[in-house]
Structure formats: structure tokens, C-alpha cells
N, C-alpha and C positions, 0 to 999 in steps of 0.2 A: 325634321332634322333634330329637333328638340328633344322627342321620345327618343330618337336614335343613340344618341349622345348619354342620354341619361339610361340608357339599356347598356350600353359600351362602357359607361362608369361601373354603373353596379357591378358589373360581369369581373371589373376589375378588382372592384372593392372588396368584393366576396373572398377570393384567393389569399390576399392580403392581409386580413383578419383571420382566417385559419392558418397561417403561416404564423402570425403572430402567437395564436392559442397553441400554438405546438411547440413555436422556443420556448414559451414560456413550462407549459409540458416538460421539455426535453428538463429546462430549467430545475425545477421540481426535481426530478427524477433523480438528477446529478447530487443536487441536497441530499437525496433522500437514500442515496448510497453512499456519499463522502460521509455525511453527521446522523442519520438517525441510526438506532441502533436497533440489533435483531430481534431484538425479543417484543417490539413497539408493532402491534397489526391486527388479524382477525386468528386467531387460533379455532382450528376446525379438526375433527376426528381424523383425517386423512392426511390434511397438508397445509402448514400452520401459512397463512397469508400475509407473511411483514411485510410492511411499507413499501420495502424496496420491489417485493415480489408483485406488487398490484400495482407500481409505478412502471417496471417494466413492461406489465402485459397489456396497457393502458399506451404506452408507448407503441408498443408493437401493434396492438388493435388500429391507433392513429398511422402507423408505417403502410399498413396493409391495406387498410381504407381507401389509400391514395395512390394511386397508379404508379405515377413519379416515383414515387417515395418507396415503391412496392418494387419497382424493377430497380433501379440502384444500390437498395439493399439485397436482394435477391444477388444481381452481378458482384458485391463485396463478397458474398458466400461462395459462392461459386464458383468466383476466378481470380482468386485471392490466394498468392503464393501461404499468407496466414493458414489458410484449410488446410492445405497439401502437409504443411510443418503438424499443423494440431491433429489430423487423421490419425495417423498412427494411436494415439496418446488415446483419442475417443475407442476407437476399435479395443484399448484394454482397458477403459471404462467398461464397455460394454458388456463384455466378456467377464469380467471379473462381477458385473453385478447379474449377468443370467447363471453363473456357475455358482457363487456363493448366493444368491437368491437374498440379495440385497439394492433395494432400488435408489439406497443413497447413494451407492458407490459409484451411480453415473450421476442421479439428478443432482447434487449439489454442486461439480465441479460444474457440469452441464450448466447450469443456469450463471455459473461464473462468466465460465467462457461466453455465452450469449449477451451477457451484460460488458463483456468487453466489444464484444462486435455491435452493440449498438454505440458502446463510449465511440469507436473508429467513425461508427457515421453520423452520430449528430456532433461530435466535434468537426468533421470534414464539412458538412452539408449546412450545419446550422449556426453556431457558435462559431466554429475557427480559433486555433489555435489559444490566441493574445485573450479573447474572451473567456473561455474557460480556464485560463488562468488566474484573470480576474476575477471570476468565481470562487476557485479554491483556495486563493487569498483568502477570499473572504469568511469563507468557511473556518478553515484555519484561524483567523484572527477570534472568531467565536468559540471556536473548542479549545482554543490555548489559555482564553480568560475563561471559560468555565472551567477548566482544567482548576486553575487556581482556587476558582469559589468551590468549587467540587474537596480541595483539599483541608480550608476553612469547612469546610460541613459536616467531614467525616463521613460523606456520603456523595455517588454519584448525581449531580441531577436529573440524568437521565433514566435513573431508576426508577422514577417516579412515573416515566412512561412503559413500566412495565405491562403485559396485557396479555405477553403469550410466556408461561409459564415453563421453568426448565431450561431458560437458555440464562436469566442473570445470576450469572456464582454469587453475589454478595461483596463486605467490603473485604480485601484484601491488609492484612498487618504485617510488617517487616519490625522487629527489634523495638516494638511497642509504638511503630511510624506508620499513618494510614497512607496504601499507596495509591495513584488515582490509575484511572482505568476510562473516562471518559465515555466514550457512547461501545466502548467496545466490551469483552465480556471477560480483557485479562488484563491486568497492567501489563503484562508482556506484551501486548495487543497493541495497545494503547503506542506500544512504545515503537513497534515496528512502524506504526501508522506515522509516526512521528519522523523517526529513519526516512521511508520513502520519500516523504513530501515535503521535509524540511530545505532544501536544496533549491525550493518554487520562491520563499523567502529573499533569495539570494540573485533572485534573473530581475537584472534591467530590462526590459524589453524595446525601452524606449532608446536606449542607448546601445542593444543587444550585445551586454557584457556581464561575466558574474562579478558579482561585487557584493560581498558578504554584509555590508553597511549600508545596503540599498533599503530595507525595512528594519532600522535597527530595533522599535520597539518587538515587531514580532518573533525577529530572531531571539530577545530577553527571553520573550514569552514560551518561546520553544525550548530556550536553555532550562528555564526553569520546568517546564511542564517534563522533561527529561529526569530532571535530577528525582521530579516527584514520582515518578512511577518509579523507583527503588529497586531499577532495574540495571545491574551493572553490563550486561550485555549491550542493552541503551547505550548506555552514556559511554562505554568503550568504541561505541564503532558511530555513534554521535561525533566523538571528539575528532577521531578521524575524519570521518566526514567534513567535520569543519576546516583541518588540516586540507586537503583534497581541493576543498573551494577555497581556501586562502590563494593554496599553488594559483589555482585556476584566475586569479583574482589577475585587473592587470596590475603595473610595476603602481601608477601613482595610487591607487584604491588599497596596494600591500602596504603601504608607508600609513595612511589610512585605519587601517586594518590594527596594524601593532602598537597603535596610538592605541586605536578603543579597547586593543585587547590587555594594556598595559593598567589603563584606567579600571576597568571590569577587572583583572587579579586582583589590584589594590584595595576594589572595592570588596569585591567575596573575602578577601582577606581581613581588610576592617573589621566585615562585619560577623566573620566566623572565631577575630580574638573579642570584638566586645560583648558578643551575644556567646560567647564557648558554650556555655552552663544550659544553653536551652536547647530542647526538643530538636529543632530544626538545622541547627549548626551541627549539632553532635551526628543526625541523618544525613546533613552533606559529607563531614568528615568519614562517617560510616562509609559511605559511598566509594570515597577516593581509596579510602586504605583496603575493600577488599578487592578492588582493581590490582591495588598493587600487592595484595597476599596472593591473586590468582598468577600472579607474571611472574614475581621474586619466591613464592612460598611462604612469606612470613607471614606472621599473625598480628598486625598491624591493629586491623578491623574489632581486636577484644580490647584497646584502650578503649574504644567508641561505643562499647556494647556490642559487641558481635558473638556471635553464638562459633565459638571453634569446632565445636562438634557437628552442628548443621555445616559448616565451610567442608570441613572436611568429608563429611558424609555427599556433597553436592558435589565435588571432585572426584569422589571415587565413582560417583556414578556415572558422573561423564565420561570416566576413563573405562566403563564398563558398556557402555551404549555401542560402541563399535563392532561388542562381538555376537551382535542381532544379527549381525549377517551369517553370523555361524548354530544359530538354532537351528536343529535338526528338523523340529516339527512346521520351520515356516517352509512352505513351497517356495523355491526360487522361483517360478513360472505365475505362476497365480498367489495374488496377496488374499487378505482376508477381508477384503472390503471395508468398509465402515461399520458395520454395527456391531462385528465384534470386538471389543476391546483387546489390548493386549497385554497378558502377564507372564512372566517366566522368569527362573531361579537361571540368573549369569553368575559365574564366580560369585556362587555364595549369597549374590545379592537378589532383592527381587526386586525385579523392574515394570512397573506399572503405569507410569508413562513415559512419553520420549519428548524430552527436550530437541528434539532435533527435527527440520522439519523434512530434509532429504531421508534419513534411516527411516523415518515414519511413511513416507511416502514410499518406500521398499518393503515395508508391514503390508499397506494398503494395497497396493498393486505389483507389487515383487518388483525384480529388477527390469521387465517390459515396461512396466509405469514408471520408473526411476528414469531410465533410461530417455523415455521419448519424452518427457515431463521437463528433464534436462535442455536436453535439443532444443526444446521451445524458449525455455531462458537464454541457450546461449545464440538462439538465432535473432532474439534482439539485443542482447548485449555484444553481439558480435556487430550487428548492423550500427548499433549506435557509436561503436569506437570505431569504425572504419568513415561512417558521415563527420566524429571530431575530428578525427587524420586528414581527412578531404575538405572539409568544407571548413571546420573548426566555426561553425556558429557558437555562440552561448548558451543555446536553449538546447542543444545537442548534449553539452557539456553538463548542463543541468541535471538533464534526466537522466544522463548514463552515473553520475555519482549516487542519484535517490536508485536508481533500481539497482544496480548493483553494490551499494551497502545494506538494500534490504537483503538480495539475493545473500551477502556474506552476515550479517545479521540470524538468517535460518539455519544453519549449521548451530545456533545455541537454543532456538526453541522454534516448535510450530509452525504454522501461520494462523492461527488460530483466528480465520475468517477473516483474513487480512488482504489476504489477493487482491480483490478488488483495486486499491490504492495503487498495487504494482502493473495493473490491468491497467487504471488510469495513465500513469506513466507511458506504457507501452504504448496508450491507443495515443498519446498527446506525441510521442516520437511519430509514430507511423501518417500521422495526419500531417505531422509539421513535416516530413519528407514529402508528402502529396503536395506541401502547398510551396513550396521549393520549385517543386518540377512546374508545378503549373504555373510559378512564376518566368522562369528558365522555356518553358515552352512558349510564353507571350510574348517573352523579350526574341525569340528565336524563331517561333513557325514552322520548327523542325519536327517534322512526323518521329525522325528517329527519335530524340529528345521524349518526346511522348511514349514512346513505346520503353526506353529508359525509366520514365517516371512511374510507370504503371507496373514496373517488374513485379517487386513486391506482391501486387497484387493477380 
């Protein structure tokens, strides 16, 4: 009875520590896509191995391994209203990379997209929602103080984990101001990164309300780590952002709210009349005034040191980027994939890269990739404003501010290997609607309900 029992323990023990080596796994993994950076891995003649890329396949190795784990993920692919939406989008990956004879033009979105369907199922299966949040808290509170020390250095720290060569640009200078850029490879990067997830700062969970003074040191840390990538795109659709979660805040957290925000003017104000004369003040004011050259027209931003010539040269290019869609030599049908760059004389001008990451994405894969590439953003931002209408949770409300100011964020640059972040988002909606239903079908028993909560999928 004795050997029985200690054979029925073991049997059980065994499952239980491999379930553990795999959160922890999963764990890893999540790090090693929120904070490590691309150029940090094993570089090889064929296909450079970052971090993230040998933590996914490491993950998937452990998925496949395991029966359970093999048919569940298997069923997300397979009967997952997500496939039917991303089909289209893959079919003109594909196609665009056997016709232009280019194998990034599928593999790197490819390996996006697969890193969001594993984010869907080790947030469902392992983590759950509230955990992974407090994860990326915590990530976040590490890259917002490196951020800083990163701006005292004059240098990223994560440069120092350079290993695969050709992916870190170096340090970025705005008006003789070092801008930070953190584990990513642009301060524009840095900045979007910051857009999406800055909104996770803001969710009580435990109260499930936004409340923008719920982490007040981290939301500092995010204000400042904003103003330091020297990016006015940032911090124009940052500010909004904040506006957006104030609305969203409830009535006694807004009273709240315009206390601290009264406190904090007074304060950046103190400290931008007694410090005027230095580096740092003169970068904030920099900041403000070309927001407002870019809205009013004026030239503000030259009391502060701003370059009127680069202003104006960076407007007219913007104002010049729209008419990519009227180049004779791009195919409306077929883009030109990723490896070849793009240049051509617009009005006079030459344009060599695109700040934009929608028109770049019509380079890439014409308007068939624009097009169903779209559809995919708005069949979760459609989902998530129809779950705040109905349901009006906070974690609802959260996500749809971070993915949709990053979405309106892209209209001024890139993404420049930033998805991921807004993949996270998506996959933390789609799980947090699974864990809804499956709450709703406990309380309930109702088959229908169940088959309601699995739509989606």
C-alpha cells in the first residue's frame, strides 16, 4: 500500500515540476521579448539567432513535447476566428516573397505573428491575464530607470549586449541632446514601445478601475523617459493618451488626478525657470515649442535652439510622403518586399525613407498588404470598443487606449520592430475575453454561452 502511494505521489510530482519549468520558460520568454534587445543572440551565415528567436523555438519544442499542450495550441491555430482574419494578410506575404524572391518578406512578419499566438496561449493556459501584467509592470519599471541611467551615460546599456552585428544604429543627437532608445534600435522605437504599454501603468486590477495615480512613480518614469527620446510624435500622442485615461478615470480619482497634475506643472515649471540655462530645460522647452510650430506654424522651437531649416525640411517631407501612392514604378498589386529599399524623386524631393508605417506597408506589399494588414488592426480595435460599450470593464478600456494610440502613433513613423508590444496587447484582450466567458459560463452552465465565448476563436 505503501510502494502504491509512493508510486501515485511520484506520478503526480513529476507533471507538476514540469509545469513549473515551463511558467517559468513561458516566463523567460515574455522578458526576453518585452526587454532584451535584437541584436543580443548567436549570429550565423544564414539566420541571425536573437534571444527571442531561441526562446520561442525552445517554447515551441516544450509545446510540442507535450500532448496537452500540442493539441490546444494546435486547436487555437486552427479554429481561431484570428487565422480566418490573418489568412488573407499571410497569402500576400507569401506571394510577395516567391515573386520578388525575398524570404524576409514573409519570415519576419511570420515569426511576429507566431510570437503573438504563442503570447494568446501561454497568457490563457499559464499566466492568465492579472499575472502577466504583473510581469510587464515589472519590466517596464526596469526599462523606464534604465531609460534614465541610459540618458546620464550618453550611451544605451543594452548596447553593451551587442553580439549580432548590423542591427544597433548607434547613439542618436537631437540639437546637441542625447536621445534614449533603450533595448530598441530607434528612439522612435523606444517611443512607440512606450505609447502602447504606458496605459498598463494606469489599471487597478484589484479595484478594476483606470486610475492614472495608481503607479504614480512609474507613470514619472514614463513621463520622463517620453520627453527623453526627443521625439515629438511621442509626446504629442503620449499627452493625449494621458487626456484619454484622465476621461476614462472615475469622477473621485479625476479630483485626484488634477491635484497631482497641478502639483507636477508647478513643478516642471519651477524647475524649467530655475534651471532655464541648462542642457535639459532648454530639451524640454525644445520639445513643447516644436509641437506647437508643428500645429500654429510658428517658429517657437529656434528661441530653444531648433534647427528651422531641418523643421521645415521634415514638413515638407511629410507633406510629400502621401504621393508614394502615385509612383508610377511601384505596382499597386505586388509591393517590393523587404530587401529592397526604397528611393525616388517626389516633387523635387528625394525620399529615402518613410516615416509612415501604413504608406511603408503599401511599398512592402502594395495595397493587398495594406489593405488586409488593416482589417487585422481594426478587427481588434473594433472588438475592443464594442467589449468597453458592453461590458465597460477597465482592462478593456486600458488596452484599447495603448493599441490604438500606438495604431495612430504609426501614421508619423515605422514600426520599426515594435509589433510585438501591440501583439502583446492584442493577445492580453483576446485572453482577457476568454477568461470573461469562462467566468460567465461557470456562473451559467449554458452551452450557448460557451459557444458565444469561443466565437472568436
Amino acid at each position: 500500500m505503501t510502494q502504491e502511494s509512493a508510486v501515485r505521489t511520484s506520478k503526480y510530482i513529476k507533471p507538476a515540476r514540469e509545469e513549473k519549468i515551463f511558467e517559468k520558460t513561458v516566463v523567460f520568454f515574455l522578458f526576453s521579448l518585452f526587454v532584451m534587445p535584437q541584436y543580443f543572440g548567436l549570429p550565423t551565415p544564414l539566420f541571425d539567432f536573437t534571444l527571442l528567436r531561441m526562446m520561442l523555438i525552445l517554447v515551441l519544442f516544450m509545446i510540442i513535447y507535450d500532448d496537452e499542450r500540442k493539441v490546444a495550441f494546435a486547436d487555437l491555430i486552427l479554429h481561431s476566428r484570428l487565422t480566418l482574419v490573418l489568412l488573407p494578410y499571410m497569402f500576400v506575404l507569401l506571394y510577395t516573397m516567391v515573386l520578388r524572391a525575398d524570404i524576409n518578406a514573409f519570415l519576419n512578419p511570420f515569426l511576429e505573428i507566431l510570437s503573438f499566438y504563442l503570447l494568446i496561449y501561454v497568457i490563457h493556459n499559464v499566466l492568465g491575464v492579472e499575472k502577466t501584467v504583473r510581469y510587464l509592470l515589472g519590466f517596464l519599471y526596469l526599462m523606464t530607470i534604465l531609460g534614465v541611467v541610459e540618458y546620464a551615460m550618453g550611451r544605451s546599456p543594452f548596447s553593451y549586449l551587442e553580439t549580432i552585428k548590423g542591427i544597433y544604429t548607434g547613439r542618436f543627437i537631437r540639437s546637441g541632446n542625447y536621445r534614449i532608445m533603450s533595448s530598441c534600435t530607434h528612439s522612435l522605437g523606444y517611443g512607440l514601445l512606450l505609447v502602447a504599454v504606458a496605459p498598463l501603468s494606469c489599471f487597478d486590477y484589484r479595484k478594476n478601475e483606470v486610475n492614472l495615480l495608481c503607479r504614480p512613480i512609474l507613470f514619472l518614469l514614463l513621463l520622463i523617459n517620453v520627453f527623453l527620446t526627443g521625439s515629438r510624435s511621442t509626446l504629442s500622442v503620449f499627452l493625449v493618451e494621458t487626456l484619454l485615461l484622465f476621461i476614462l478615470s472615475s469622477g473621485t480619482d479625476k479630483k485626484k488626478c488634477i491635484l497631482a497634475g497641478i502639483v507636477l506643472v508647478a513643478g516642471i515649471t519651477a524647475f524649467l525657470v530655475v534651471f532655464y540655462r541648462t542642457g535639459i530645460a532648454q530639451y524640454i522647452l525644445l520639445q513643447f515649442a516644436s509641437i506647437l510650430d508643428s500645429i500654429l506654424g510658428t517658429q517657437y522651437s529656434v528661441l530653444f535652439g531648433g534647427n528651422t531649416e531641418a523643421l521645415s525640411s521634415s514638413s515638407n517631407y511629410r507633406d510629400q510622403l502621401k504621393y508614394i501612392f502615385q509612383v508610377k514604378w511601384l505596382n499597386p498589386i505586388l509591393g517590393i518586399g523587404r530587401k529592397r529599399s526604397f528611393t525616388s524623386e517626389i516633387n523635387g524631393s528625394y525620399i529615402e525613407s518613410i516615416d509612415n508605417f501604413y504608406i511603408a506597408e503599401y511599398v512592402r506589399y502594395a495595397y493587398p498588404g495594406l489593405v488586409t494588414y488593416v482589417f487585422f488592426l481594426l478587427f481588434h480595435l473594433g472588438g475592443m470598443i464594442k467589449k468597453c460599450i458592453m461590458d465597460g470593464k477597465a482592462v478593456y478600456k486600458i488596452l484599447l487606449v495603448g493599441a490604438g494610440c500606438y495604431a495612430v502613433n504609426l501614421f508619423w513613423v515605422d514600426s520599426l520592430q515594435t509589433l510585438k508590444y501591440l501583439y502583446i496587447i492584442f493577445a492580453l484582450y483576446l485572453c482577457q475575453y476568454m477568461e470573461d466567458g469562462r467566468s460567465a459560463e461557470a456562473d451559467s452552465g449554458s452551452k450557448y454561452i460557451r459557444s458565444r465565448v469561443n466565437k472568436w476563436r
